[in-house]
C-alpha positions in Angstrom: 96.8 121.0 115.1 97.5 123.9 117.6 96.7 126.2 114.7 93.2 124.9 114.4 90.0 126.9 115.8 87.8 124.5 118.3 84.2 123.8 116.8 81.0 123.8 119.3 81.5 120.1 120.0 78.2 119.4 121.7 76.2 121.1 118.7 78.0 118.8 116.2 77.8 116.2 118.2 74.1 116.6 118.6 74.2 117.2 114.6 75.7 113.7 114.1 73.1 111.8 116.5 70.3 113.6 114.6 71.2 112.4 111.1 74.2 109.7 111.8 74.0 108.5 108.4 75.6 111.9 107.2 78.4 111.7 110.0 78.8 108.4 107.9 79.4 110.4 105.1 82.0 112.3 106.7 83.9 109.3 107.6 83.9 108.6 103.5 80.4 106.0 103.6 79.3 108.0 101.0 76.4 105.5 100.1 74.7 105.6 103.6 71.1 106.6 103.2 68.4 107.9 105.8 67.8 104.3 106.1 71.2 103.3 107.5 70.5 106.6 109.8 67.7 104.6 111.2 70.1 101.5 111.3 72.2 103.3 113.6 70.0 104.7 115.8 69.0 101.3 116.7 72.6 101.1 118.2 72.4 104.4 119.4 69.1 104.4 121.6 69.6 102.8 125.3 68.4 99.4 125.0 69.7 96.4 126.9 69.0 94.3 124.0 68.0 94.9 120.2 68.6 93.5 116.6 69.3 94.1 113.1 68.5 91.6 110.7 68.8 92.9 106.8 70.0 91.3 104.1 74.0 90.7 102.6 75.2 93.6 100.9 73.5 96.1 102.7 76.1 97.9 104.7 74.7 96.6 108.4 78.3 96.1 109.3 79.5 99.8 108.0 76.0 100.9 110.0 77.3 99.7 113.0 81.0 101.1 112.7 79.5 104.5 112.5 77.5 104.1 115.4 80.4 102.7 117.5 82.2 105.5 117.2 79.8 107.8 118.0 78.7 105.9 121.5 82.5 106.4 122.3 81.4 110.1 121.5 78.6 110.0 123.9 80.4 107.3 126.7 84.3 108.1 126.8 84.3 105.0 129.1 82.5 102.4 127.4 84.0 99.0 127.4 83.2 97.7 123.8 83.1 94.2 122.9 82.7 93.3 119.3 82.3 89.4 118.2 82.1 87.7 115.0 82.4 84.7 113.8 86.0 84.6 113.8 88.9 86.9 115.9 89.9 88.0 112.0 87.0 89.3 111.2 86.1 91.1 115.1 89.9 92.6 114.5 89.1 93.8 111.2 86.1 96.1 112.8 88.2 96.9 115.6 91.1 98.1 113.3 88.6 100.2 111.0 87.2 102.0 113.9 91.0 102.5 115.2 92.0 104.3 111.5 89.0 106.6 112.2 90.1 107.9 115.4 93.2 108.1 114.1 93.0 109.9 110.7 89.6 111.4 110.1 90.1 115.0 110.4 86.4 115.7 111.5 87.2 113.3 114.4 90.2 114.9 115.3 89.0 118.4 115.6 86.2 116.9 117.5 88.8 115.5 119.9 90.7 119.1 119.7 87.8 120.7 120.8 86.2 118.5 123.4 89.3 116.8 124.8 92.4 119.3 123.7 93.9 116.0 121.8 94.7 115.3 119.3 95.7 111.6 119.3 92.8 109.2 120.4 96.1 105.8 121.1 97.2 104.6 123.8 100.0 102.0 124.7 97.0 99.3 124.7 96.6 99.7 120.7 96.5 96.1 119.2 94.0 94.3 116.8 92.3 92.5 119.5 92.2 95.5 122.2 92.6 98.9 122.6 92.3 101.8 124.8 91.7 105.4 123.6 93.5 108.2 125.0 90.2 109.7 126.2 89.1 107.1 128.2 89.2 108.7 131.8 88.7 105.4 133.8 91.1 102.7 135.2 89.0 99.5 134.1 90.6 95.9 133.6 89.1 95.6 130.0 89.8 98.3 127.2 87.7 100.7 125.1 87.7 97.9 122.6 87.9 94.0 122.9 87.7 91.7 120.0 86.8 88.0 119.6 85.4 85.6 117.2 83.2 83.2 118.8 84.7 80.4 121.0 87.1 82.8 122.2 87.5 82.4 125.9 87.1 86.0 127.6 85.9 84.5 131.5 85.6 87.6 133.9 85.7 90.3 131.4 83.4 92.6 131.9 81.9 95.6 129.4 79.4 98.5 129.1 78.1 97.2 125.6 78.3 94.1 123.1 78.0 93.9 119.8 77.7 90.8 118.0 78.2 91.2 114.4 77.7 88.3 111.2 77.6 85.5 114.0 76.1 83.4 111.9 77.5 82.1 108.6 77.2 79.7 106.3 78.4 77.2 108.7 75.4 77.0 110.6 73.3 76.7 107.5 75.0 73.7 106.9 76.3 71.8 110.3 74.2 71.7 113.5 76.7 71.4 115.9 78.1 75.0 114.5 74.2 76.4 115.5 74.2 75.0 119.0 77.7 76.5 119.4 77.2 79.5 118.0 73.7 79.9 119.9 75.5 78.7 123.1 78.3 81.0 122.9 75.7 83.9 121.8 74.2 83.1 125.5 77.2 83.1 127.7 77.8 86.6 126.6 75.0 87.8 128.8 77.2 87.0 131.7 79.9 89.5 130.7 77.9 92.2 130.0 77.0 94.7 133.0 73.9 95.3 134.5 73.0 98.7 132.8 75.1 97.7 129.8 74.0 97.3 126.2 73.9 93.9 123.6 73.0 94.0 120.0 72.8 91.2 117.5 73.4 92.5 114.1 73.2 90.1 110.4 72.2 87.8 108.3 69.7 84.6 108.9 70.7 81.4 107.3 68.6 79.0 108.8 65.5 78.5 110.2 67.4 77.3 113.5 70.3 79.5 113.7 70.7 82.3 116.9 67.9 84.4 115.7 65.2 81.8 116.1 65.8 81.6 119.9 63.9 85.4 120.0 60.0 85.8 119.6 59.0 87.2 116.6 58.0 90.5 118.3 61.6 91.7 118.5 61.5 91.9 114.4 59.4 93.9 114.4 61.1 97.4 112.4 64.0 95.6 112.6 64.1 93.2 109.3 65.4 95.0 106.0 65.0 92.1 103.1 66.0 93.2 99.3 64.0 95.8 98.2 63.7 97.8 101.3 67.5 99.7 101.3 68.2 102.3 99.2 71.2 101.1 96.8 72.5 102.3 93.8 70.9 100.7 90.6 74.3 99.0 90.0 74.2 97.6 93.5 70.9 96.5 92.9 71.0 94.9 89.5 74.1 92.5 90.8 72.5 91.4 94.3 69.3 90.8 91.9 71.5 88.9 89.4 72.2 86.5 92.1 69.1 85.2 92.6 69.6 82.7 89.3 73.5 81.7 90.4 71.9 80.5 94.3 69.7 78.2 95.1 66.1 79.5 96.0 65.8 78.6 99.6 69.3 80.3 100.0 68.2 83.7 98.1 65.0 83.8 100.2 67.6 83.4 103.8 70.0 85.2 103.1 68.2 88.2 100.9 64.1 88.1 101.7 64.6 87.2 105.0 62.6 84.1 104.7 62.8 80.5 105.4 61.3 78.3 102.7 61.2 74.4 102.4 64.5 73.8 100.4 63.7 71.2 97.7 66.7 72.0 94.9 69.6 71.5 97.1 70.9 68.2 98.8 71.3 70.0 102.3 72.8 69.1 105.4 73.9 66.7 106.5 73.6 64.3 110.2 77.2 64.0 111.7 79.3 61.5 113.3 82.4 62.2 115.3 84.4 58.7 114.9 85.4 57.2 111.7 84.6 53.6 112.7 84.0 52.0 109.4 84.5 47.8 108.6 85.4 48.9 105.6 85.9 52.1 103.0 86.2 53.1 99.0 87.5 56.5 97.6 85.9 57.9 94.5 87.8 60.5 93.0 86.3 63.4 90.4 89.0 65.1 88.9 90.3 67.4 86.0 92.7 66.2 83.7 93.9 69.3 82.3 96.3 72.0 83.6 93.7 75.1 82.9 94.5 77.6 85.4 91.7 78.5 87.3 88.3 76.4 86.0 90.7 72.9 86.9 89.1 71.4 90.8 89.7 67.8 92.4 87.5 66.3 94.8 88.1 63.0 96.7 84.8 61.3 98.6 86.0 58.6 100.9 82.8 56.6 101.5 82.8 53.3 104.2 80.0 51.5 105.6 79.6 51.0 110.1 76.7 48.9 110.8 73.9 50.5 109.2 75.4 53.6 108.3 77.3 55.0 105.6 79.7 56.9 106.8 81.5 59.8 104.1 84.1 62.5 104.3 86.4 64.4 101.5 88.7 66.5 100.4 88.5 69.1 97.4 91.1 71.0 96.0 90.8 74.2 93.0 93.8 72.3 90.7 94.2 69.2 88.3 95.6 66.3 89.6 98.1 67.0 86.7 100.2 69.0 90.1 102.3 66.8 91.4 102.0 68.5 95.1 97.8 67.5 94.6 98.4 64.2 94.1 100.7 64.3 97.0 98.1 65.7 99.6 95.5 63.2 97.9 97.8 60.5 98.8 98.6 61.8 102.5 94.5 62.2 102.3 93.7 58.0 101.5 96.7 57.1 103.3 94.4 58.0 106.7 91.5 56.1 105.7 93.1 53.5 103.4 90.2 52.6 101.4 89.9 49.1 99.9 89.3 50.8 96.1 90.1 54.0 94.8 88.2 54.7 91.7 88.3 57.6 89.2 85.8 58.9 87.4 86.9 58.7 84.0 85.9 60.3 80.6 88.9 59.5 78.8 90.5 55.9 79.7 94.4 56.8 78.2 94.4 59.7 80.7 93.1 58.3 83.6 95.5 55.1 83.0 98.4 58.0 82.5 97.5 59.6 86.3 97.1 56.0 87.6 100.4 55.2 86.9 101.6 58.5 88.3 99.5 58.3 92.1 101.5 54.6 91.6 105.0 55.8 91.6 103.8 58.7 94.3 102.4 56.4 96.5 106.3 54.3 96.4 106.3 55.7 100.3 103.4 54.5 101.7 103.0 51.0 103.4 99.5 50.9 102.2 98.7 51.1 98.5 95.9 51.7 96.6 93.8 49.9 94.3 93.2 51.7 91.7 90.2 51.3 89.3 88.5 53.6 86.7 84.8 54.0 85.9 83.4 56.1 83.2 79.9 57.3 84.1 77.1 57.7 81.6 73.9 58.3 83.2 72.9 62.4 83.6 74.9 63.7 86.3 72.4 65.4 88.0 69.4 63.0 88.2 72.6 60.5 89.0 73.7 62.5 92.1 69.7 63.5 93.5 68.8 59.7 93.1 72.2 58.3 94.5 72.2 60.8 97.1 68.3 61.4 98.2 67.6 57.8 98.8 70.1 57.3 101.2 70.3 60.3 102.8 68.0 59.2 105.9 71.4 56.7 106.7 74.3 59.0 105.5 76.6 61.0 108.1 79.0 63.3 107.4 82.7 63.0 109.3 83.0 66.2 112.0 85.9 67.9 111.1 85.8 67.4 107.4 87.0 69.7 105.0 85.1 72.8 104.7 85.3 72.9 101.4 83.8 69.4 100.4 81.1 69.1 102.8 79.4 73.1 101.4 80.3 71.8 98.3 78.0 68.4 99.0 75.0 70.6 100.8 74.8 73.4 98.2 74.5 71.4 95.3 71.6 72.0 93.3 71.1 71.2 89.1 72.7 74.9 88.0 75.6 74.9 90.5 78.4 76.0 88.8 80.7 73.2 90.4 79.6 70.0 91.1 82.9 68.0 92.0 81.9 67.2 95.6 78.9 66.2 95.0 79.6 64.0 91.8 82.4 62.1 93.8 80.0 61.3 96.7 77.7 59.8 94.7 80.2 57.8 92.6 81.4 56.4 95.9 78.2 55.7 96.9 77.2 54.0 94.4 80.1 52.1 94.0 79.6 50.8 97.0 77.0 48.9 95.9 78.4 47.6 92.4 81.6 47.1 93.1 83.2 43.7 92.5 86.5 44.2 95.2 83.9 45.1 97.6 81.5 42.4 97.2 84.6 39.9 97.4 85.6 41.7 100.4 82.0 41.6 102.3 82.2 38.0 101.8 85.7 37.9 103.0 84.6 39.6 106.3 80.9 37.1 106.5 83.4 33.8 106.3 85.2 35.2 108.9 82.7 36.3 111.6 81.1 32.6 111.1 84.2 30.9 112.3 
C-alpha cells in the first residue's frame, strides 16, 4: 500500500456526497440509480429526525449502507447505532459495512490518503460493535453498535440512529408486537444525543404499526411505492408477478404503500396470555405421503374458557409419515391434553395406519389420546371463512404460539398456496360443536357443577 499515490481526498469525497449513488457503484451496487442517490441524501443531510418508507425489494437497506459509510467519512467520531428487528439482522448490516472498510480498494486509498492507514479495525471488531481505527475519540460506545429490538442498551449514548426494517410481518399480524415495537422505537430517543441524528427506514405493514404514530407531513418526498424506483425489467416483472401469489391488502402495504380494508384474508387475531380452558380437542391436517418438500402438518388445539374459544398450534413442513414429527406432535398434545384428537382424513386405511403408529409413540405418556378421524366434504374454503368468520368476534389466539401456525391462520385467503393452519383450525372448531366425546363430556362437567 506504501507504493500507492494519495488521491485529493476532500474532492472525492465531495464527488461521492454529490452523486452517492455512484460511490454505491464503487462499492459493487451496481443497480443503484439517481433515485437511491436521493435515498441517501436523506441520511446524509443533518436532520434530527427523517424517514424512508419505499416498498420491499427496493434496495432501502443497501441505500442506507452506502450512506453509513460515508457519514463515517464526514464524522470520524460518530457513534452509530443500527436496529432491526432482530440482533441477526442489525449484525448483518454492521458486518457489511465492516467488509467495506476492510476490503474495498477505493475505501482504502481513501483511508491512505486522508488518514495514512491502511486498516480501518480495531481490537473492538465484533458483529454487535466495533470501533474503527480512525476514530480519534475515547467514547464508552463504539463507531458501530448493533441491536434488534428489545435489546437492552440503558446509558448508551450515540451521535446517530438508524432504525432499519423495524417492522415486520409480526406486527401485521400480533398487536402486542406493534406496541412493543412502537414502544421500543420511542425509548431510543433517550439514547441519542442532543445534536445527534435518528432515521426510520422500511416497509409499512399495518395501518397501526410505528409509522402511524408520525403526521402525514413527514411523508411527504419520502414514500417510494412500486412504480416509482428504477429496477431492471426483470426486477420488475417478478415484484409485479407477486401481486396474484399475495393477498390484496398485503400487496397494497407492503408494495403501494397503502392501507386498504382487507376483506380476502382471515386476519389477526385478539390474544390471550393464559391457557385456562375447562376443556380442549386437537384437529390435525396432515400429509400422508413422504414427498419431499410439498408434504406440511399442522396441529390446531382448540378449547373453550367461559365464553371464549381459546386456540393455539403447531405446523411442521414434513408428513407425519417421520417418526421424529409425530414425536414433537405428541410432546405438542401432551401439554394441553385434549379430550379428542381428530384427523382429517381423505383416505380411512391410512389415517387408521398413522393412528395406530401416534398409539405405539404415545406408550410414554401418562395421558393418551383419543383418537378419531373425520373426512371432510364440504369446499374447503367456504368451510374455513364460514367456520372461521362467525366466530371470530370470540376467538383468541394463545401468546407465544408458534410463529408459523398463527401467519399461517391470518394470511389465509382462497388462492393461498398452503392452507394447513387454517384448515385444522376450522376442523377443530367445528368439531367442537359436533362432536359426540365432547357433548358427553359438557354434560359430564353440568352434573358435576349441580352437585
Amino acid at each position: 500500500m506504501a507504493s500507492l499515490q494519495k488521491i485529493d481526498h476532500v474532492s472525492a469525497l465531495d464527488d461521492w456526497l454529490e452523486n452517492p449513488h455512484e460511490f454505491g457503484h464503487l462499492l459493487g451496487y451496481d443497480k443503484l440509480t439517481e433515485t437511491h442517490g436521493k435515498w441517501i441524501k436523506i441520511f446524509l443531510k443533518y436532520k434530527k429526525f427523517d424517514v424512508l418508507q419505499a416498498h420491499r425489494g427496493s434496495y432501502k437497506t443497501t441505500s442506507g449502507i452506502v450512506a453509513m459509510i460515508l457519514l463515517f467519512f464526514c464524522y470520524p467520531n460518530m457513534r452509530l447505532l443500527i436496529v432491526r428487528k432482530t440482533g441477526d439482522l442489525a449484525s448483518a448490516i454492521l458486518k457489511t459495512i465492516q467488509t467495506h472498510m476492510l476490503t474495498s480498494d477505493v475505501i482504502r486509498l481513501y483511508l491512505y490518503s486522508r488518514w495514512e492507514i491502511v486498516n480501518a479495525s480495531t481490537k473492538i471488531w465484533s458483529s454487535e460493535r466495533t470501533n474503527f481505527s480512525f476514530k480519534r475519540t475515547i467514547t464508552p460506545d463504539p463507531s458501530m453498535s448493533a441491536v434488534g429490538v428489545g435489546a437492552s442498551i440503558t446509558g448508551a449514548h450515540f451521535d446517530y440512529i438508524w432504525s432499519d426494517d423495524i417492522v415486520t410481518i409480526d406486527d401485521r399480524y400480533s398487536a402486542a408486537e406493534r406496541k412493543w415495537t412502537i414502544a421500543y422505537f420511542q425509548e431510543l430517543d433517550n439514547l441519542i444525543d442532543p445534536l445527534g441524528q435518528t432515521r426510520l427506514s422500511g416497509t409499512p405493514w399495518h395501518e397501526s404499526d410505528v409509522f402511524s404514530i408520525f403526521p402525514k407531513e413527514i411523508f411527504e418526498e419520502r414514500q417510494f411505492p412500486f412504480g416509482t424506483v428504477n429496477l431492471s425489467e426483470n426486477e420488475m416483472k417478478e415484484i409485479a408477478a407477486r401481486q396474484g401469489r399475495l393477498p390484496n391488502s398485503e400487496w397494497m402495504c407492503n408494495y403501494m404503500l397503502k392501507h386498504v380494508e382487507d376483506r380476502e384474508t382471515l386476519g389477526a387475531f385478539m390474544s390471550v396470555p393464559l391457557w385456562d380452558c375447562q376443556y380442549c380437542l386437537a384437529f390435525i391436517d396432515s400429509s400422508f405421503s413422504e414427498k419431499k418438500g410439498t408434504d406440511r402438518t399442522s396441529v390446531a388445539i382448540v378449547g373453550v374458557s367461559k365464553d371464549l374459544i381459546i386456540f393455539t398450534g403447531m405446523s411442521w413442513q414434513h408428513s407425519i409419515a417421520d417418526h421424529q414429527i409425530r414425536i414433537e406432535m405428541l410432546d405438542f398434545l401432551n401439554i394441553y391434553t385434549p379430550i379428542e384428537t381428530v384427523f382429517e382424513s381423505q383416505l380411512g386405511d391410512s389415517t387408521i395406519f398413522f393412528i395406530d403408529a401416534f398409539k405405539q409413540d404415545e406408550a410414554k405418556y401418562e395421558v393418551k389420546n383419543l383418537w378419531t378421524w373425520k373426512h371432510q366434504s364440504r369446499n374447503k374454503h367456504e368451510r374455513i371463512m364460514a367456520t372461521i368468520t362467525s366466530q371470530k368476534e370470540s376467538m383468541r389466539i394463545l401468546e407465544g404460539t408458534q410463529q408459523a401456525f398463527s401467519i399461517g391462520v391470518s394470511r389465509y385467503h382462497k388462492d393461498v398456496d398452503h392452507d394447513d393452519e387454517a384448515d385444522s383450525l376450522a376442523g377443530g372448531v367445528e368439531a367442537l360443536g359436533t362432536s359426540e366425546i365432547i357433548a358427553e363430556y359438557v354434560k359430564a362437567l353440568n352434573i358435576l357443577k349441580r352437585r
